[in-house]
C-alpha positions in Angstrom: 0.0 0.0 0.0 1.5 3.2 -1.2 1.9 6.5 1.3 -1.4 8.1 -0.2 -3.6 5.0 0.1 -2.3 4.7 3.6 -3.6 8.2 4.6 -6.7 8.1 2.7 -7.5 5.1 5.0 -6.6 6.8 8.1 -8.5 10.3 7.4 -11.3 8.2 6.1 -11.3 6.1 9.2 -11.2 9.5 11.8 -14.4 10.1 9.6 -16.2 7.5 11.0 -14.1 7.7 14.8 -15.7 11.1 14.7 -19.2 10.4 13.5 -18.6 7.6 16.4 -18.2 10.0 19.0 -20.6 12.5 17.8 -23.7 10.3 18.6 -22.6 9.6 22.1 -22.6 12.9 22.5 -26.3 13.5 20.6 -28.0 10.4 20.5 -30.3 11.9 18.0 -27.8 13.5 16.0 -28.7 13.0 12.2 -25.7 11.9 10.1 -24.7 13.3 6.2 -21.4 12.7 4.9 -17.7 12.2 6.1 -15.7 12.6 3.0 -11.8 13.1 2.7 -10.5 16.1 1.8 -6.8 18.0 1.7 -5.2 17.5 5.3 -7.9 15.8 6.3 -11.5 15.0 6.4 -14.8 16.5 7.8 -18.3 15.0 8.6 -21.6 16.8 8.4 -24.5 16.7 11.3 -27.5 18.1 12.7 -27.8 18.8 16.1 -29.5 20.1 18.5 -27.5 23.1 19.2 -24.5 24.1 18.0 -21.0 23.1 19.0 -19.0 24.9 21.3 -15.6 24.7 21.6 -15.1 22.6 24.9 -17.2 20.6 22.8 -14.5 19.6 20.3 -12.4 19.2 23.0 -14.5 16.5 24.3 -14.9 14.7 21.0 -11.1 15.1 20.2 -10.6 13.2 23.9 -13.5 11.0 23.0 -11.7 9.8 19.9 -8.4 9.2 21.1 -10.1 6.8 23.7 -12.3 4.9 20.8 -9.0 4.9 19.1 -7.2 3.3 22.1 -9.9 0.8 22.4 -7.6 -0.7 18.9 -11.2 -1.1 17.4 -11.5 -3.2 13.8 -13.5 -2.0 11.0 -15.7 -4.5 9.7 -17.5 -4.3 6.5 -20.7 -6.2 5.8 -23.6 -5.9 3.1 -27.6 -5.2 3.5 -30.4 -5.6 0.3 -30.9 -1.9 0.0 -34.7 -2.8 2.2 -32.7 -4.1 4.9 -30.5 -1.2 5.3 -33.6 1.5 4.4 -35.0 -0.1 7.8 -31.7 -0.4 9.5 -31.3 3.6 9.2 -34.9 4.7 9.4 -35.1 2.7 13.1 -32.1 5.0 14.0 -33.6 7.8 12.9 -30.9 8.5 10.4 -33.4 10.1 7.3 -30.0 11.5 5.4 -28.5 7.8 4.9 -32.2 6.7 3.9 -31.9 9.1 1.3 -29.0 8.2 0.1 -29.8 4.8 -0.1 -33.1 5.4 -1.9 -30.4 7.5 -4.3 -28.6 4.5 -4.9 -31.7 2.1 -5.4 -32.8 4.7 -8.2 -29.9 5.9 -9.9 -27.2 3.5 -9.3 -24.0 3.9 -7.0 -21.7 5.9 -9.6 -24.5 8.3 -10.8 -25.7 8.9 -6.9 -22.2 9.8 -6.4 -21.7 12.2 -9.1 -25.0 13.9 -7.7 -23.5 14.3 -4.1 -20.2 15.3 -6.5 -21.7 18.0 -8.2 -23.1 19.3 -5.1 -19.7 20.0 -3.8 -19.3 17.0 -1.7 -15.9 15.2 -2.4 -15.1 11.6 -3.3 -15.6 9.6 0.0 -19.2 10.5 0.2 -19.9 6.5 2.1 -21.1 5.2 -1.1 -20.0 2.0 -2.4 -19.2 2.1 -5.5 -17.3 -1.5 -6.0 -20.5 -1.3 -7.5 -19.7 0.4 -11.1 -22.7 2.0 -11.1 -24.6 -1.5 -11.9 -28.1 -1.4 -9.9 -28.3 -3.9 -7.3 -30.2 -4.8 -4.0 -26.9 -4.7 -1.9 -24.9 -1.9 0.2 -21.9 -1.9 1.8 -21.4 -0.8 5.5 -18.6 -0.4 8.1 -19.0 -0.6 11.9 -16.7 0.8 14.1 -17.3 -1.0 17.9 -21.4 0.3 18.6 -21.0 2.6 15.5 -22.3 1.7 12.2 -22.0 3.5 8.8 -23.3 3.5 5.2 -19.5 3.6 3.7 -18.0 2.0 0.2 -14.4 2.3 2.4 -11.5 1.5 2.7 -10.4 2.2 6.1 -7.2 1.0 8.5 -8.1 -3.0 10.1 -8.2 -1.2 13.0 -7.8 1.9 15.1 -4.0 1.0 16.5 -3.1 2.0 13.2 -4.0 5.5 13.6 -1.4 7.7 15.6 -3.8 9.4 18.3 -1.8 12.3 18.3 -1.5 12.6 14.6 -5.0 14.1 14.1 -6.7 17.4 15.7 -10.6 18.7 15.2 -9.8 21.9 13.4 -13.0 24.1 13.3 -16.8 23.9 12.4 -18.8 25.7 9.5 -22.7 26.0 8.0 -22.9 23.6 5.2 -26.4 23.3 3.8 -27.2 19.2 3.1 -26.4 18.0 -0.4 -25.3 22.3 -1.2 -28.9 22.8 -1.2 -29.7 26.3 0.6 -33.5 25.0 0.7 -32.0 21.6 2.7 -31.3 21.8 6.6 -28.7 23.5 7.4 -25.8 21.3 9.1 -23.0 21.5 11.6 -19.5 20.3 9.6 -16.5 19.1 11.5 -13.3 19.5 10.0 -10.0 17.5 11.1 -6.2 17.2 10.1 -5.1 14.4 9.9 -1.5 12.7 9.0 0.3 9.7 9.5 2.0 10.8 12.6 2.6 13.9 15.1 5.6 15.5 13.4 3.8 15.6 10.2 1.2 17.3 12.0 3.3 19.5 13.8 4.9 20.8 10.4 1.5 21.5 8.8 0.2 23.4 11.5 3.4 25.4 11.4 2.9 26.1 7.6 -0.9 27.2 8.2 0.3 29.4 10.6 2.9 31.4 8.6 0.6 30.7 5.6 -1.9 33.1 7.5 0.9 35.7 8.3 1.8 36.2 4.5 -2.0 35.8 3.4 -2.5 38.1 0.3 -5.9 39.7 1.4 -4.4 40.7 4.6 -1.1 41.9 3.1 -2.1 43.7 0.1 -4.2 45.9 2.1 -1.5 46.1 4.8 0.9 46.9 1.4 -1.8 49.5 0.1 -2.1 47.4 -3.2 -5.9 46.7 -3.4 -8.7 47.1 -2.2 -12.7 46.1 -2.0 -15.8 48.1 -1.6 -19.0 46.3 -0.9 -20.6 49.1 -3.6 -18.7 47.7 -6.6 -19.2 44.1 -5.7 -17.5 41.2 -4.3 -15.1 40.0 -6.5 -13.9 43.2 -8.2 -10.8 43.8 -6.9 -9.7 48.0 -7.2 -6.0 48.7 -7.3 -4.4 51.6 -5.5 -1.2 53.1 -7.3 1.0 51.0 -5.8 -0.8 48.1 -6.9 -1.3 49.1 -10.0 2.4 50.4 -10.5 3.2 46.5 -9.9 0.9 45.4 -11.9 2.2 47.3 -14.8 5.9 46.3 -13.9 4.7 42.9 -14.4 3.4 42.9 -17.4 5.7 45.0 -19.1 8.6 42.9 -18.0 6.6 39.8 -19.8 6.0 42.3 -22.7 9.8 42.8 -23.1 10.4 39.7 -23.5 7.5 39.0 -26.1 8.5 41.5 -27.6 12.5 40.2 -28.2 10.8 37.2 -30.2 8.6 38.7 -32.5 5.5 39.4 -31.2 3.1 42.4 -31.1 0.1 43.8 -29.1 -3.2 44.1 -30.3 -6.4 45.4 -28.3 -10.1 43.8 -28.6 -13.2 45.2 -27.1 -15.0 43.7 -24.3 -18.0 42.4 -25.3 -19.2 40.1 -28.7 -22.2 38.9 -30.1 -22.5 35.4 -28.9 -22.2 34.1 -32.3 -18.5 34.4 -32.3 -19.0 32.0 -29.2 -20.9 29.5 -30.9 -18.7 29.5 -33.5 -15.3 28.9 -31.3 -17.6 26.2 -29.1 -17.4 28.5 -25.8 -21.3 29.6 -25.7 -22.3 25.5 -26.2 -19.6 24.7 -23.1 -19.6 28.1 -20.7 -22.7 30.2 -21.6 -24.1 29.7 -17.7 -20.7 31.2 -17.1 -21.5 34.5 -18.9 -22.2 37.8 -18.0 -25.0 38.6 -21.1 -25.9 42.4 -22.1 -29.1 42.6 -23.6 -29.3 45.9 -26.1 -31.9 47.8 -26.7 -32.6 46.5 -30.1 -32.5 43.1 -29.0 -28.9 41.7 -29.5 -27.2 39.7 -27.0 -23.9 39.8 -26.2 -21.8 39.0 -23.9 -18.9 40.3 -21.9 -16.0 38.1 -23.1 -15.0 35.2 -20.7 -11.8 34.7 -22.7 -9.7 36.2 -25.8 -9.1 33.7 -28.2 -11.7 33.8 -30.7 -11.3 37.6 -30.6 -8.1 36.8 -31.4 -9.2 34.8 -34.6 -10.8 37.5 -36.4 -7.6 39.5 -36.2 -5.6 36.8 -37.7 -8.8 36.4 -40.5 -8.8 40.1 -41.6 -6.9 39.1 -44.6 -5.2 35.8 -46.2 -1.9 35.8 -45.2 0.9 34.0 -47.4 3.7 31.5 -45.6 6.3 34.1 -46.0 4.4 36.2 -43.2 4.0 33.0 -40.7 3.6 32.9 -37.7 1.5 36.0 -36.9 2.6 36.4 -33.1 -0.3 38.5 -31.2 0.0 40.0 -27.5 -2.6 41.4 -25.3 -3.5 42.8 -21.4 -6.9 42.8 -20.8 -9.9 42.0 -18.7 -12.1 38.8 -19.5 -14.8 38.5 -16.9 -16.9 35.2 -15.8 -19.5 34.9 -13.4 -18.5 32.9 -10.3 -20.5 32.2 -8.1 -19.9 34.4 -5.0 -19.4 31.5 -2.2 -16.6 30.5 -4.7 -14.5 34.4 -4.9 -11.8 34.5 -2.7 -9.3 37.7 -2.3 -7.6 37.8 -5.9 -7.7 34.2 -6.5 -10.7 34.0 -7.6 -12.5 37.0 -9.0 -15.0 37.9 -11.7 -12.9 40.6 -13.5 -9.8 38.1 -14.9 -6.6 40.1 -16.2 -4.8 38.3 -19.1 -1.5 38.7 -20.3 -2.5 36.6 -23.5 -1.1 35.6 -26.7 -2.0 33.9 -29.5 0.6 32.1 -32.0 -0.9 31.5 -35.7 1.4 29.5 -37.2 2.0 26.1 -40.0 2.2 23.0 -38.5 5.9 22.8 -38.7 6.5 25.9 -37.0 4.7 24.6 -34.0 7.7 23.3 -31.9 10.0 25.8 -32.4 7.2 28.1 -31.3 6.2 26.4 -28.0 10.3 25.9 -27.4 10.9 29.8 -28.0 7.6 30.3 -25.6 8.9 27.7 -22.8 12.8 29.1 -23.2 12.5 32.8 -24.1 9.5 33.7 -21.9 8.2 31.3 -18.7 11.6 30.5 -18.2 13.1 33.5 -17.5 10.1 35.3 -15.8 9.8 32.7 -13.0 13.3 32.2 -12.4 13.6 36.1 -11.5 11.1 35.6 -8.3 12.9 32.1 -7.7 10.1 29.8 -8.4 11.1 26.0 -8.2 8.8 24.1 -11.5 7.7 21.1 -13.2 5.4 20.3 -15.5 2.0 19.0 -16.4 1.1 17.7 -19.8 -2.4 18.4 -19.6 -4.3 15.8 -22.1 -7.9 15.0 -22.6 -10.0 11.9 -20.9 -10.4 9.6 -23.9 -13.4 8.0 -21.7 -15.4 11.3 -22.4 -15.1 12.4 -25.8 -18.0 14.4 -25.4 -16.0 17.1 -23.5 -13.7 18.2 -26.3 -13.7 19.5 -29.8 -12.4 17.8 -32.8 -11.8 14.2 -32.9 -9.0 11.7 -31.4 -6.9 11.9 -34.2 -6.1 15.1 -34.2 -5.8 14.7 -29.8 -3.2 12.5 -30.4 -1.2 14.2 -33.0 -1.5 17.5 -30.5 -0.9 15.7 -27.3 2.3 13.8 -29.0 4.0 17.1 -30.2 3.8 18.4 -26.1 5.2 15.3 -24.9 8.0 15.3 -27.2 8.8 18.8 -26.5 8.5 18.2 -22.7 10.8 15.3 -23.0 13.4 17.2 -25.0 13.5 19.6 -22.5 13.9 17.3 -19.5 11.9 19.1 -17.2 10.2 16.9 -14.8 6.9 16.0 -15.6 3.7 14.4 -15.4 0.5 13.6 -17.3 -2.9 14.0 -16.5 -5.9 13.1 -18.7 -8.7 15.2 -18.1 -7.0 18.5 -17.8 -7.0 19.6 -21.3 -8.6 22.6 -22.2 -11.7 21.9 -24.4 -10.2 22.8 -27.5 -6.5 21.1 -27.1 -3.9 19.8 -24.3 -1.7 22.0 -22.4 1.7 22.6 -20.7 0.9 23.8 -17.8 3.9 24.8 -15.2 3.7 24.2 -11.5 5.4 26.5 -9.0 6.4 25.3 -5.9 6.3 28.7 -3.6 8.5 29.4 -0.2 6.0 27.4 1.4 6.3 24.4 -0.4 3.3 24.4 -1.7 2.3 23.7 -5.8 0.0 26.5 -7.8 -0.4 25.7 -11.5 1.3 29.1 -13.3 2.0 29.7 -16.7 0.1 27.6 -19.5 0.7 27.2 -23.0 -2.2 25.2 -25.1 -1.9 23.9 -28.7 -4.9 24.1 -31.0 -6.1 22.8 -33.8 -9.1 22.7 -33.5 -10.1 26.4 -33.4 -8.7 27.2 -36.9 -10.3 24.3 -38.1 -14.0 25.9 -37.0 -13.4 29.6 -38.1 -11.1 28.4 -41.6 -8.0 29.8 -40.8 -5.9 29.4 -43.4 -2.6 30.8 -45.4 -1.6 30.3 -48.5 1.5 27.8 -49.0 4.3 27.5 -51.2 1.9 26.3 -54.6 -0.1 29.0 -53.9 -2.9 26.4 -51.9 -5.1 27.4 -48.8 -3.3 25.0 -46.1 -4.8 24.8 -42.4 -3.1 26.7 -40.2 -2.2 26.0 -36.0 -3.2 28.3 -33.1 -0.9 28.3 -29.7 -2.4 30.4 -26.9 -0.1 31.4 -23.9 -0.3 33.0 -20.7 2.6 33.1 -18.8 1.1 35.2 -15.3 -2.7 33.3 -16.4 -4.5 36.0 -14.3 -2.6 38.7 -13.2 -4.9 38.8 -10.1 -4.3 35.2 -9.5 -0.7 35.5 -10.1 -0.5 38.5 -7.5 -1.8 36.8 -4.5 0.5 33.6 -5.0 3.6 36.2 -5.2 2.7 37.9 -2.6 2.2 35.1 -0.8 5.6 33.5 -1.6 7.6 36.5 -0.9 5.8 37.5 2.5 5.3 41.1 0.2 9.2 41.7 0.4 8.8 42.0 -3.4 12.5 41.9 -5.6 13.7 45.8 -6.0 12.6 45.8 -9.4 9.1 45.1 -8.4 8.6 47.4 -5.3 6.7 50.2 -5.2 8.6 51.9 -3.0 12.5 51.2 -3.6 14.4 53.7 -1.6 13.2 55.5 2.2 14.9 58.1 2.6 15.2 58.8 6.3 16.4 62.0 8.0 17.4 61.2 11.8 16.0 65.2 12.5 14.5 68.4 10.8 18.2 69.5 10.7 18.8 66.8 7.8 15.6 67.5 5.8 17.1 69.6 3.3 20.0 67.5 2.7 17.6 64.5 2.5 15.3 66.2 0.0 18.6 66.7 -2.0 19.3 63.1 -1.9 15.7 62.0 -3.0 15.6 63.8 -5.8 19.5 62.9 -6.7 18.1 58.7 -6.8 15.2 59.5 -8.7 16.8 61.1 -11.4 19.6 58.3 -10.9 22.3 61.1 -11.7 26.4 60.6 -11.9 27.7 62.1 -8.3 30.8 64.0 -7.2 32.3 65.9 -4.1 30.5 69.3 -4.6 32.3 72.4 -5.0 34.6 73.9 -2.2 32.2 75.9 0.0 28.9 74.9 -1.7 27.5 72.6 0.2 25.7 70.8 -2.7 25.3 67.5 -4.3 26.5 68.2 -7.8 24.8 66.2 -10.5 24.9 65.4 -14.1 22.2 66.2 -16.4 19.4 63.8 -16.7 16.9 62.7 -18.9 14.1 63.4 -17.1 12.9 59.7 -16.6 12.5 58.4 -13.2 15.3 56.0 -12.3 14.5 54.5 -8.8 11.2 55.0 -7.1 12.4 56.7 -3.5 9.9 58.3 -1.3 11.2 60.7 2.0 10.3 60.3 5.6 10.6 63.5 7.3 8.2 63.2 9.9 9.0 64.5 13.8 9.2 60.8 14.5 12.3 58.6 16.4 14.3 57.2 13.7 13.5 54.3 15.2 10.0 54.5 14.4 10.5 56.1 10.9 12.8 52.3 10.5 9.8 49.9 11.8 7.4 51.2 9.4 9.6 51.2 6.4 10.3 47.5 7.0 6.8 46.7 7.9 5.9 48.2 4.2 8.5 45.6 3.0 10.8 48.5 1.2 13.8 47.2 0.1 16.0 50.2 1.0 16.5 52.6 3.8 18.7 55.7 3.9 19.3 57.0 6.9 20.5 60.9 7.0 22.5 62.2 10.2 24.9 64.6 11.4 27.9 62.7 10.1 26.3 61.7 6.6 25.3 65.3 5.9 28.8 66.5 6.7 30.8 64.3 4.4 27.9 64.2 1.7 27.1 60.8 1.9 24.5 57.8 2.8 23.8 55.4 5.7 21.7 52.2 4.5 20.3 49.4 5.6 18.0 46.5 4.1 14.5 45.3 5.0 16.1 42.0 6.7 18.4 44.9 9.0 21.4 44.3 7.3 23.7 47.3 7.8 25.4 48.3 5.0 27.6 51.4 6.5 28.0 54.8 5.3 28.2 54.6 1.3 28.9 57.7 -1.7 25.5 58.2 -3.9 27.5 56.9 -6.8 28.1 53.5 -4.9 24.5 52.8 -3.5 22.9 53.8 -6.8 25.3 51.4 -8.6 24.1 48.6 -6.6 20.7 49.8 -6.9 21.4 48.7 -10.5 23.4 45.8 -10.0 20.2 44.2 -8.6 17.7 45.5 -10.7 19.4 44.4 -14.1 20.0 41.1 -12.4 16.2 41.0 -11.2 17.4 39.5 -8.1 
């Protein structure tokens, strides 16, 4: 039994150990589900009041004395009568109606209902079954406790580590995800194999929680909400939206290095272009839709793509002009639903620094290599990102979920696996995460927190120039059917921003930060010779001794463009103080000003981390200033 198996068992088993001690507790306490889930499992219940928390403190003791007790799990089989009765004498009507689910629709397709209600695999539904109808059920007891379960669990509760578990918290969960169903009491757990595994997660939460990106970026002054716009529509200060910008001109740089150029699309269409591209048959429940007032529809766009396409079909373009290489910021949006937004992770306004590749079929490698190489590459390596890859392909067992047919999968999902493998990048496959139209590479980041976030993507097509005709003309002077590559390299620039903010703690690299350079005057008496060395880093000027007698940083003309972003502190605050709040807004750079600076016309400065870097000429801070900057460090 593999490492995974062996923790699904355990976490499945504290399920029922849970649901075990739960009922002595409330006799009458009506049971739902007790699925596994990341870290862990929960089970739903209804009770007769709500938990408190010496509550869970009970059941957590209660549970490490069933588990003690070294308890086996024994699984047995009722006609689906038998076990109807067996419930309803309990008075357990939520396992009767799952049982009546799996007496109509079969095991597998009751499951997928509990599924699509978000209820995760592990629902206590057998499904050894296949979905075939039959007149039998599984079940599981537990010493006195018995429960409707497909399994598997441990062979018995010495295998669980008593200390390797804890009840976590409780939430609202409406039965089955159905606001019009009771409203139940769920009971979440960790669990691991043993204490030190434990341990470390709970440590990760924790400082997960410190650098959480809705409490930072606030803290940061990067975004904010307001309850009149809407939930989900994230509104970006200057800061934030200076880092936004710095972001995606830095991937725009190095589009634009390899040929590619921007374009701009409205932000709504008729939802023909949609039914043509296959989004409005897939995603049309996802739409926001705009009625006009001569009785259109159209919708906000949801993605780019097939904007994309009628660029690209404005005109026949001949093989001497392929690929056509198109780049463009902008806003998709797709209605969420609002129990689903979260921060910037998920949101209904999407920024996406797309691009489209048109391009012959033998162009297409060299294409996705110069993507992979030129682009994600570098742009993740400069924030220190550890990745791997996953070929994305279709699920061959549903055809009915993709465009075009298996031939021209295979040819698609062949080309990325070659490339992957010629890269040697680790990587792994997984049917059923192909886009609709095509299979991906799609990089994985591990962040500071070792923790995975699926990044960058680029997707090969062939099956949207196939349904709007995209052609070019070909060396005999034939129509031949061209390819389409999309790439993202951020995805969502919203998404993007709270895993980087998350990863770096907001201590952003120099090149990113709002803020560079504080500028710090220990007293009013150094205000005027800070203000002179502000304005000497933003214009980034060439330095010198001054004059005999002048008492004045001499610098070289400038061009007039900003070098480094430096802001002054010249409140009647301790420098102490003036310090703390620098590093709590995570500025890279402080420069303190004295008595002793001011006389020999130089800097003190220190880093965010406290690192004292001495009394340093203007000419020698600003050069490191650039050092790290070119490097992106």
């Amino acid at each position: 039994m593999d490492k995974a198996q062996k923790l699904y068992n355990i976490r499945h088993s504290l399920a029922h150990i849970l649901a075990s001690a739960v009922l002595e507790m409330f006799p009458k306490a009506n049971l739902g589900v007790g699925p596994v889930v990341e870290n862990g499992f929960y089970y739903d219940f209804l009770l007769p009041r709500p938990l408190t928390p010496d509550d869970i403190k009970k059941l957590e003791k209660r549970m490490r004395a069933l588990i003690a007790e070294k308890l086996p799990f024994e699984r047995s089989e009722m006609t689906i009568q038998e076990a109807k009765k067996f419930f309803a004498d309990r008075g357990q009507t939520f396992k009767v109606e799952l049982i009546n689910d799996i007496e109509k629709f079969g095991t597998t397709k009751a499951d997928e209902i509990l599924n699509q209600e978000a209820v995760p695999v592990g629902t206590g539904l057998d499904l050894s079954l296949q979905g075939k109808t039959s007149d039998k059920v599984s079940l599981y007891k537990t010493g006195k406790f018995v429960d409707l379960c497909r399994g598997p669990h441990v062979e018995n509760t010495s295998q669980i580590h008593a200390d390797a578990f804890k009840l976590d918290k409780v939430s609202g969960a409406y039965w089955r995800g159905d606001q019009n169903n009771p409203q139940m009491q769920r009971v979440y757990g960790l669990a691991f194999e043993t204490k030190e595994e434990l341990e470390a997660y709970l440590k990760q939460r924790e400082e997960a929680e410190r650098r959480d990106h809705k409490k930072l970026g606030v803290a940061l002054d990067l975004f904010t909400f307001s309850e009149k716009v809407g939930a989900g529509l994230p509104l970006w200060t200057p800061k934030g939206t200076l880092v936004r910008n710095l972001l995606d001109d830095c991937i725009w740089e190095l589009r634009k290095k390899v040929g590619y150029q921007k374009v701009e699309i409205p932000h709504i269409t008729k939802k023909d272009l949609y039914e043509t591209s296959g989004h409005w048959a897939k995603f049309k429940d996802d739409l926001f839709k705009i009625q006009t007032r001569d009785g259109h529809l159209f919708a906000m766009k949801p993605m780019n793509c097939p904007h994309h396409t009628q660029i690209y079909a404005r005109k026949l373009f001949s093989y001497r002009e392929m690929p056509q290489r198109y780049a463009n910021t902008t806003m998709v949006y797709r209605d969420e639903q609002s129990g689903e937004l979260s921060g910037l992770s998920r949101v209904l306004s999407i920024t996406q620094d797309d691009a489209h590749v048109f391009c012959r079929f033998g162009q297409v490698k060299k294409e996705l290599g110069v993507i992979w190489d030129k682009i994600v590459v570098p742009f993740y390596k400069s924030f220190g990102f550890d990745l791997k890859l996953r070929l994305s392909l279709h699920d061959p067992q549903h055809p009915e979920k993709y465009l075009g047919s298996p031939e021209k999968w295979k040819e698609a999902e062949n080309i990325l696996r070659e490339l992957a493998k010629e890269r040697k990048m680790r990587f792994y496959e997984a049917p059923g995460e192909a886009a609709f139209y095509g299979p991906k590479l799609d990089f994985m980041a591990t962040d500071s927190l070792g923790r995975e976030w699926q990044v960058a993507t680029i997707q090969l097509d062939m099956n949207m120039p196939e349904r709007f005709d995209l052609t070019c003309v070909n060396e005999e002077g034939q129509k031949e059917r061209i390819v389409m590559i999309h790439a993202a390299i951020m995805g969502s620039i919203e998404r993007f921003l709270s895993i980087l903010i998350e990863h770096t703690a907001g201590a952003f690299p120099l090149w990113l930060s709002p803020v560079q350079v504080m500028v710090l005057p220990i007293s009013r008496k150094q205000n005027a010779y800070a203000k002179q060395v502000v304005k000497a880093l933003i214009v980034g000027a060439s330095f010198s001794r001054p004059a005999a007698g002048s008492g004045r940083l001499k610098a070289a003309p400038t061009s007039g463009i900003e070098k480094f972003r430096v802001e002054l502190d010249n409140r009647d605050e301790s420098i102490g103080k003036k310090i703390r709040e620098a590093t709590m807004q995570k500025i890279p750079y402080m420069v303190i000003i004295g008595e002793k600076e001011m006389k020999l016309k130089k800097i003190s400065a220190r880093t965010r981390e406290g690192i004292d870097l001495g009394i340093l000429t203007l000419d020698k801070f600003t050069e490191k200033l650039e050092s790290e900057i070119s490097r992106k460090k």
